[in-house]
C-alpha positions in Angstrom: -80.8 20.5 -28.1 -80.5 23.3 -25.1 -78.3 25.9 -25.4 -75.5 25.8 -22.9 -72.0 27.3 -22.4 -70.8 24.1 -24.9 -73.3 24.6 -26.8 -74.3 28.5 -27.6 -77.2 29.5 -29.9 -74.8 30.7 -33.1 -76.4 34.0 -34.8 -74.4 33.7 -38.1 -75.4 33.5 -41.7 -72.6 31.3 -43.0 -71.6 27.7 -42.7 -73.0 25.5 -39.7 -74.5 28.4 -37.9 -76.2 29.9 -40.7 -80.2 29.4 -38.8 -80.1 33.1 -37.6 -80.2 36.7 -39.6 -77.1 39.2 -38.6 -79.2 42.5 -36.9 -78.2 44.6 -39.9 -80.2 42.4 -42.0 -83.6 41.8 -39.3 -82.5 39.5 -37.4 -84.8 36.1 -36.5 -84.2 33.4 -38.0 -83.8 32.0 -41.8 -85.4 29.5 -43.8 -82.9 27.0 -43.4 -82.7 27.8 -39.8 -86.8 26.9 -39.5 -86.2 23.8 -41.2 -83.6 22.8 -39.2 -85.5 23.3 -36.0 -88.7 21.5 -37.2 -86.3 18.5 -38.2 -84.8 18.9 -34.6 -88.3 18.9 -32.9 -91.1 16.7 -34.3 -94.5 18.6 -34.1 -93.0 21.9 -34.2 -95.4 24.5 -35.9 -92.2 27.2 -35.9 -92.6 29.6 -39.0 -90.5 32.1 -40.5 -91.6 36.0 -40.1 -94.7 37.6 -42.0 -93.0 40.1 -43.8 -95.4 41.3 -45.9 -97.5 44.4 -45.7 -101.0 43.4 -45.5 -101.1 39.8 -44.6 -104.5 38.3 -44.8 -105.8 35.5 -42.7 -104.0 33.2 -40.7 -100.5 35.8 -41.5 -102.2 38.4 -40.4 -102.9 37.2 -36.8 -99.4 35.9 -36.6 -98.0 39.3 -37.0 -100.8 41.0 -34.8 -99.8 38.3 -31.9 -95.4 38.6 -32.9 -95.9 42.2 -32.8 -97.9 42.3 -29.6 -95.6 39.9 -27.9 -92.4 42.0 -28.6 -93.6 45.4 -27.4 -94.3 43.7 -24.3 -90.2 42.3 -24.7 -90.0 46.4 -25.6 -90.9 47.0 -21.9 -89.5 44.4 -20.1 -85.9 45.1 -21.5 -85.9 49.1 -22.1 -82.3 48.8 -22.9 -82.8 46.8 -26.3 -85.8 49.1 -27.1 -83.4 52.1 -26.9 -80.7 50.7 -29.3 -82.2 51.1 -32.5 -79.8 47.8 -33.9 -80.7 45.5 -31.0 -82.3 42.0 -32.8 -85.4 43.0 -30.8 -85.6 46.4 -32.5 -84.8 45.2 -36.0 -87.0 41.8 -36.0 -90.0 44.3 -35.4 -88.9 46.3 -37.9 -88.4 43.3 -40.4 -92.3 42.4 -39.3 -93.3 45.7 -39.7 -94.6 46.1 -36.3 
């Protein structure tokens, strides 16, 4: 479903809207959020974040490429990358990047 005026993206962790972290806890998206978008969208390879410190594998180029992808998201919007509780700033900190 596209996100429009009638229809924002919530960024809660309770009730109907729970799919998305607060930013004080990482932001990105939760489990339930995952599964809800995979039920949404047949096909969808959409994963929740490597979290762990030394991922191995597959993992570890997931975080490599998330972590590469948002300190290029880091340059393009220098605002968020100065406010140290912008989602951007705390989902790379949540994926250790």
């Amino acid at each position: 479903m596209p996100r429009t005026a009638e229809n924002p993206i919530k960024k809660t962790t309770k009730g109907k809207g729970a799919n998305y972290r607060p930013t004080s806890k990482g932001a990105g998206m939760t489990e339930k959020g995952v599964k809800e978008y995979r039920k949404k969208n047949p096909g969808s390879k959409l994963k929740t974040a490597v979290t762990e410190k030394n991922p191995t594998g597959k993992r570890a180029a997931r975080k490599k490429s998330y972590c590469a992808r948002s300190e290029g998201q880091m340059k393009k919007f220098p605002k968020a990358a100065k406010d140290p509780n912008s989602r951007l700033r705390q989902a790379r900190k949540r994926w250790k990047c």
